[in-house]
C-alpha positions as a printed Julia matrix, in Angstrom:
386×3 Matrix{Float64}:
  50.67    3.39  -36.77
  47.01    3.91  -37.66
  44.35    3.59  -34.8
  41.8     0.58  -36.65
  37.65    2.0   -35.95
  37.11   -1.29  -33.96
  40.33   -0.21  -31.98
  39.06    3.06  -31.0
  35.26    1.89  -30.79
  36.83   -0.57  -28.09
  38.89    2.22  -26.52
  36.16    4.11  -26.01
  33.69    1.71  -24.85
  36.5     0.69  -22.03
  36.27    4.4   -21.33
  32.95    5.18  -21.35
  32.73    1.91  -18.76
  35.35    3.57  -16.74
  33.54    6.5   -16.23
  30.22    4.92  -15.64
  32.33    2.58  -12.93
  33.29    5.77  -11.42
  29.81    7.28  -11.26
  28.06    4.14  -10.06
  31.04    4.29   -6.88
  29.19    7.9    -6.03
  26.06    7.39   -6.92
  24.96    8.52   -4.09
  21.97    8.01   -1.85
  18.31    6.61   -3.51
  15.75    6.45   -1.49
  12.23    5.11   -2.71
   9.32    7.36   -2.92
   7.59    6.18    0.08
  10.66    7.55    2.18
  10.33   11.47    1.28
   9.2    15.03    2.16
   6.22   15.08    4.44
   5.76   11.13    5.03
   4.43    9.91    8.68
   6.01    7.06   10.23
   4.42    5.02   13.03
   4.96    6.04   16.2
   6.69    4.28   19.08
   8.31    1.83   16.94
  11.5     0.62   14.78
  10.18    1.83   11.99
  12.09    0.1     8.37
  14.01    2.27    6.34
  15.65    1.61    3.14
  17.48    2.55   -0.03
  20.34    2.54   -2.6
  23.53    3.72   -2.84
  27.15    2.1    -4.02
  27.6    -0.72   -2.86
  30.02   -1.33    0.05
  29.2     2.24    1.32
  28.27    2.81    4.96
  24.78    4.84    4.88
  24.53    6.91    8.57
  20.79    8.17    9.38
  20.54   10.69   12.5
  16.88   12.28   12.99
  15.71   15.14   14.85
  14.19   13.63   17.7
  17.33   11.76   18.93
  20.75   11.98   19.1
  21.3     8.82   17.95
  23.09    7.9    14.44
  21.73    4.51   13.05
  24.26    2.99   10.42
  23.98    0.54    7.55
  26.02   -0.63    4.89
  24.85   -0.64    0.97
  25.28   -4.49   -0.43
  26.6    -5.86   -3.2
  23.52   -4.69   -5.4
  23.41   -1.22   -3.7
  20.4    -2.34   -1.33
  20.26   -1.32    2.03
  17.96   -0.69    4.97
  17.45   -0.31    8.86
  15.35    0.43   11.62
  15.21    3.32   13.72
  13.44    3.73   17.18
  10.27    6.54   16.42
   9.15    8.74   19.26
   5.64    9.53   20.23
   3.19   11.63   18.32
   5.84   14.76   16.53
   5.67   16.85   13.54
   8.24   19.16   12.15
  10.41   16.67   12.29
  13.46   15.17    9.72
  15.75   12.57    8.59
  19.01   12.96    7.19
  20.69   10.33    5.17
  24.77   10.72    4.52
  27.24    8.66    3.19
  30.72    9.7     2.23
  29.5    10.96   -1.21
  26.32   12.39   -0.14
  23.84   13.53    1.77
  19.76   13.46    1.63
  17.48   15.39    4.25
  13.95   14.32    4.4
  11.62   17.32    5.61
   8.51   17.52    7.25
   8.32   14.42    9.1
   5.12   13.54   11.0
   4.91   10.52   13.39
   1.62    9.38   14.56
  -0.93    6.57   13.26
  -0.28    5.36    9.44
  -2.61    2.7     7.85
  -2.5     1.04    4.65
  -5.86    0.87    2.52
  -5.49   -1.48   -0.31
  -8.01   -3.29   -2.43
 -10.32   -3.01   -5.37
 -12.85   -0.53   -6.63
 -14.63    0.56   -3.6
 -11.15    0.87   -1.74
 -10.3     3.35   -4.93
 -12.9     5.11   -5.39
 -12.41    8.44   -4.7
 -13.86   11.22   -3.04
 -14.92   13.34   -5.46
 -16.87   12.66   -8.69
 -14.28   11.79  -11.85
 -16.25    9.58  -14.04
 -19.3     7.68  -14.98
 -18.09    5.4   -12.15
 -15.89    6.89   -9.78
 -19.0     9.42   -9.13
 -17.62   10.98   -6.03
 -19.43   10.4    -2.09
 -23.07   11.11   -1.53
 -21.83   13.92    0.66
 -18.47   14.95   -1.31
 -19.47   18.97   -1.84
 -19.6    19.24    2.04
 -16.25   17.1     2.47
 -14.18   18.64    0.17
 -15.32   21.68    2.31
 -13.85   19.38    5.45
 -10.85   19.12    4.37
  -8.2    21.22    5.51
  -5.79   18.72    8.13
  -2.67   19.65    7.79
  -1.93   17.05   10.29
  -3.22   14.34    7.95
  -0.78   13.1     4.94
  -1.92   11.07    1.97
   0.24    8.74   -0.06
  -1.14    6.83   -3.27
   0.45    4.03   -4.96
   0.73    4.77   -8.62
  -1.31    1.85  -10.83
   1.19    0.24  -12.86
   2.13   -3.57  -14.04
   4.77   -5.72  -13.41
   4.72   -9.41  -13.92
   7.72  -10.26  -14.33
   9.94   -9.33  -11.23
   8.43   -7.48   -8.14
   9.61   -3.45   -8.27
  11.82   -1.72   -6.06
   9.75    1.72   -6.24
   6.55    3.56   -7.61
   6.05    7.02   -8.63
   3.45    8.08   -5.37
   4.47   10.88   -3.26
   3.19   12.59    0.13
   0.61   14.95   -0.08
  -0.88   17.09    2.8
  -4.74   16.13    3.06
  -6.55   19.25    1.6
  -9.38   20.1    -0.48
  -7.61   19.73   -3.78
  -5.69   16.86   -2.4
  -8.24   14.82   -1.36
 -10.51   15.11   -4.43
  -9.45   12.02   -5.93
  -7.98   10.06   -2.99
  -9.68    7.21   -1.54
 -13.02    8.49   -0.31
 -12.87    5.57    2.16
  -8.52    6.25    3.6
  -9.83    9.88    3.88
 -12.89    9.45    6.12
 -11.13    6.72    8.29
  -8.19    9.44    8.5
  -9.92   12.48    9.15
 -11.93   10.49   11.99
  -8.95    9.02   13.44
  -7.19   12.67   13.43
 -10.55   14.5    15.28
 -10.61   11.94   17.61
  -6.65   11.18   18.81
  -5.15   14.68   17.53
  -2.38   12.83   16.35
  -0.7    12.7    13.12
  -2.24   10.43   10.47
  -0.71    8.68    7.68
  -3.05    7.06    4.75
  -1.78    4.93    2.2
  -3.9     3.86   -0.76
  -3.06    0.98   -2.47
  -6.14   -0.48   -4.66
  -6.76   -1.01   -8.03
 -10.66   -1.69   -9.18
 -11.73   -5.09  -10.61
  -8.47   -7.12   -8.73
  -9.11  -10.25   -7.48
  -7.08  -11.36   -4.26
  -4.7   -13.49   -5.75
  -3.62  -10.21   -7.66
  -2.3    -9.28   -4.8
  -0.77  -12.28   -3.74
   2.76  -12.91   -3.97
   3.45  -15.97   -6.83
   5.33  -17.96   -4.87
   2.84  -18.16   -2.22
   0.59  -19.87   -4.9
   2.49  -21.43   -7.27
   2.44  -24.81   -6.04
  -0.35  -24.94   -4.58
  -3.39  -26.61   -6.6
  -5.72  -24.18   -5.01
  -4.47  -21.57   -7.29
  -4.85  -24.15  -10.45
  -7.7   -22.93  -12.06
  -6.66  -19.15  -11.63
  -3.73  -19.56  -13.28
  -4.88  -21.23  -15.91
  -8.06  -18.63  -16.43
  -6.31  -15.14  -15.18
  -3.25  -16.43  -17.47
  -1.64  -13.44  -18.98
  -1.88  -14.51  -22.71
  -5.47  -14.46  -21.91
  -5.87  -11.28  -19.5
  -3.43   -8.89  -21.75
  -5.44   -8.55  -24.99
  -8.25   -6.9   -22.32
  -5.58   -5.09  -20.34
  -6.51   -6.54  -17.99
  -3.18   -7.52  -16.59
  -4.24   -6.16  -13.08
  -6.32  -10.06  -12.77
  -3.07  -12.08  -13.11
  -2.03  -13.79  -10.39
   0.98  -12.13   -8.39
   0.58   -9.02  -10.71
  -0.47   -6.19   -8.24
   2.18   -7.95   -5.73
   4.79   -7.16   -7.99
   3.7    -3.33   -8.96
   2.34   -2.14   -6.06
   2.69   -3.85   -2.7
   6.94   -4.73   -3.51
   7.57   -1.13   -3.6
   6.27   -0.22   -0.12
   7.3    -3.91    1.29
   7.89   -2.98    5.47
   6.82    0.27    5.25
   5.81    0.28    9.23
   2.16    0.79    9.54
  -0.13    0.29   12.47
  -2.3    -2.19    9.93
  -4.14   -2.68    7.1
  -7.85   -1.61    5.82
  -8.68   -4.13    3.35
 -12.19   -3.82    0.97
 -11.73   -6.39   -1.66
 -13.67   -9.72   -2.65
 -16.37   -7.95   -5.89
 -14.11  -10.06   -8.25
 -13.71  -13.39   -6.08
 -17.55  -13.58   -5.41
 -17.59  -15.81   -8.42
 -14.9   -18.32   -6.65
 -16.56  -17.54   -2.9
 -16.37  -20.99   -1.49
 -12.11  -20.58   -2.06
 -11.74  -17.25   -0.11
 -11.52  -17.85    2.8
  -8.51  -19.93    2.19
  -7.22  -17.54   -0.36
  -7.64  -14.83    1.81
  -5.99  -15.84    4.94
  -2.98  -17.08    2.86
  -2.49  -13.93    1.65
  -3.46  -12.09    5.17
  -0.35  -14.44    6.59
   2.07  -13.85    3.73
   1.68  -10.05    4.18
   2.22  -10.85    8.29
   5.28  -12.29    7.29
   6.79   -9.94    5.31
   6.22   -7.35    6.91
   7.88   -8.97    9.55
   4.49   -8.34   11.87
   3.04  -11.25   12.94
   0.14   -9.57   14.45
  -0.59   -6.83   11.9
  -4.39   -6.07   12.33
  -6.85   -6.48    9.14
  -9.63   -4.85    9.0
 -11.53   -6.48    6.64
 -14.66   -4.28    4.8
 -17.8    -6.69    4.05
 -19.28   -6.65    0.23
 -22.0    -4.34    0.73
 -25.62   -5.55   -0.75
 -25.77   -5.92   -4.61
 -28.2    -7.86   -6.79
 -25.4    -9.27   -9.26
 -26.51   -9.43  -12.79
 -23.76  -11.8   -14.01
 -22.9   -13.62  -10.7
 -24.63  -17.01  -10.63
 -26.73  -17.03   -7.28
 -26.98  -13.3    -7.24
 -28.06  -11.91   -3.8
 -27.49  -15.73   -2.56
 -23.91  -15.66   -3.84
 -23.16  -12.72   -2.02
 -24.6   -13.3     1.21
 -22.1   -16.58    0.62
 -19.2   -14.33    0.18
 -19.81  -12.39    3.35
 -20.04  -15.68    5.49
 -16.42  -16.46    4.0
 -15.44  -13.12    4.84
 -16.73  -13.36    8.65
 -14.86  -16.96    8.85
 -11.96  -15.28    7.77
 -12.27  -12.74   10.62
 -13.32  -15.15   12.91
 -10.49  -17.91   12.47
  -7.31  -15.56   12.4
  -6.21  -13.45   14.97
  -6.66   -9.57   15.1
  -8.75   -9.87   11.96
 -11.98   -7.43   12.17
 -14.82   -7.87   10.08
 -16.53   -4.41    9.49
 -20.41   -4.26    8.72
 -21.68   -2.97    5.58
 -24.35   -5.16    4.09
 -26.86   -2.65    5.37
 -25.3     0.71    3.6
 -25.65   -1.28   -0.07
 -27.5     0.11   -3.4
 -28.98   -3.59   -4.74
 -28.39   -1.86   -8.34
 -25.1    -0.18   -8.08
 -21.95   -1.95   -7.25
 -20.3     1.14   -5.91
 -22.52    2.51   -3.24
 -21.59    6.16   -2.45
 -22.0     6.26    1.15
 -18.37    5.72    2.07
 -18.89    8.18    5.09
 -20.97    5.81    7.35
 -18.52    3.05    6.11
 -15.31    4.88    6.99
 -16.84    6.28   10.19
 -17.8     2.36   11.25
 -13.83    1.35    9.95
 -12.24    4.37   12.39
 -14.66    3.23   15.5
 -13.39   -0.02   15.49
 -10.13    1.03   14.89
 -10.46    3.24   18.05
 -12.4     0.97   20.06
  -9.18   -1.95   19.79
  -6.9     0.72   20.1
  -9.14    1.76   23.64
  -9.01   -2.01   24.53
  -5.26   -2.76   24.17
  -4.41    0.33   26.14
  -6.79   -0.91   28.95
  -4.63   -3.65   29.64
């Protein structure tokens, strides 16, 4: 009896499913970027960590600073995660991730101080010169030639766009803070970093998460803002019919959310550097609000109620298409201050005085970082005073 096409296409189809089936039951262990060769995790904590696998499968994590095995089990989309209990300041250290199909080892494992830097423009700009506006530090040529800490790791969030569903992952990866390295990091994550380091001699983890020209609702998850009729307006004008044939998707509401804060969701760090407000200046008398609703969704999700924020001010810049100029952004700071001074563990860090009235990007990020890891230190100081 002859074997139709649409028989055998069918036949194999039902195979080729049965074979994927059997893959996707040892599929083994996924772990997202963020959780990988030479990351730092906070110390003295329960630090988060997550991943894939099949689902149903028990995932067992044992570390080399305890004896301990920390178990969880993948659910029915594959997704699982924990906590495990981090020692004091360590290096050298690793993770090893087994199941009953496989096993993962995560190497070079610092714990000490991580912080998250996220943001626009000034938070991204680098630290040495790339293009006609990413022009590098004042003093980058002596940096560079300051930085050699191998006890300093750098992790960037890659820049891509996702409005439609939040993502699981990005495409960053730990780097060890060295010349080459650092060249076009965050000029403002590395001077915070390599003060912290000379001043504690303890690990230090930077994350930079920024993208230039974002407004804060960018970074604000949808549903935070979606019915809420503060948020009207920016809908309707950062709309992505109307931001797309720009590319500027980065200005939709919820966008940067999606592509670059969802993949590194928990990710236990000590707090958050935050330099941001350049592209709300125009809707000033709103950020406060807008600011601190974002400042408590973060809190919440990250499941750390007090999470500091250290918030940069908008350095001094004589707008040419901001209505008010100077005016408006002496406005803007005083939002920024009440947002400091209404929410708890919320710092507002000076920098009205280090401006460049014609340059929106002033390049000395040294005196600003330096002021960002003294009053890091100088809270860190207080709380262990008590």
């Amino acid at each position: 009896m002859k074997t139709s096409f649409y028989s055998l296409t069918n036949r194999l189809l039902a195979l080729a499913a049965t074979l994927l089936g059997a893959l996707g039951a040892n599929a083994g262990i996924s772990l997202p970027a963020i959780i990988s060769d030479n990351m730092v995790m906070q110390q003295h904590c329960n630090a988060k960590l997550w991943g894939t696998a099949a689902p149903g499968e028990c995932i067992d994590v044992t570390t080399t600073w305890s004896d301990k095995t920390y178990s969880a089990t993948a659910d029915n989309s594959g997704h699982w995660e924990l906590r495990i209990a981090t020692p004091g300041c360590s290096n050298g250290e690793a993770l090893t991730f087994a199941s009953a199909s496989d096993t993962v080892t995560v190497k070079n494992v610092m714990v000490g101080e991580v912080w998250l830097c996220s943001g626009q423009s000034n938070m991204e700009f680098p630290v040495g010169r790339k293009n006609e506006w990413q022009t590098g530090m004042s003093t980058f040529e002596s940096d560079i030639q300051d930085a050699e800490y191998p006890m300093i790791h750098l992790f960037k969030v890659d820049k891509v766009r996702s409005i439609d569903k939040p993502r699981t992952d990005c495409n960053g990866r730990w780097i060890v803070c060295n010349a080459e390295n650092v060249y076009d990091f965050s000029a403002i994550a590395f001077v915070v970093g390599r003060d912290l380091y000379n001043r504690l001699h303890r690990p230090v983890g930077m994350i930079s998460c920024a993208w230039g020209g974002s407004p804060a609702e960018s970074w604000t998850k949808r549903d935070v803002m979606e019915n809420d009729p503060l948020y009207t307006s920016v809908f309707q004008q950062y709309s992505l019919e109307k931001m797309a044939p720009k590319h500027w998707e980065h200005k939709v509401p919820g966008m940067l959310w999606n592509s670059m804060v969802s993949p590194i969701l928990g990710y236990t760090v000590k707090g958050n550097i935050w330099y941001q407000g350049e592209s709300n200046v125009s809707r000033r008398n709103e950020y406060k609000d807008l600011l601190t609703a974002m400042i408590s969704d973060w809190r919440q999700r990250w499941n750390k109620s007090d999470m500091p924020f250290y918030i940069i001010e908008l350095a001094d810049f004589l707008s040419p298409t901001d209505k008010g100029g100077r005016t408006a952004w002496a406005e803007f700071r005083k939002a920024q201050a009440e947002v400091a001074d209404t929410n708890k563990n919320v710092t507002l860090i000076k920098n009205s005085d280090l401006g460049e009235w014609n340059d929106i990007h002033p390049l000395d990020k040294k005196t600003l970082g330096q002021r960002v890891a003294a009053a890091i230190l100088i809270e860190m100081n207080t709380k262990n005073r008590k």
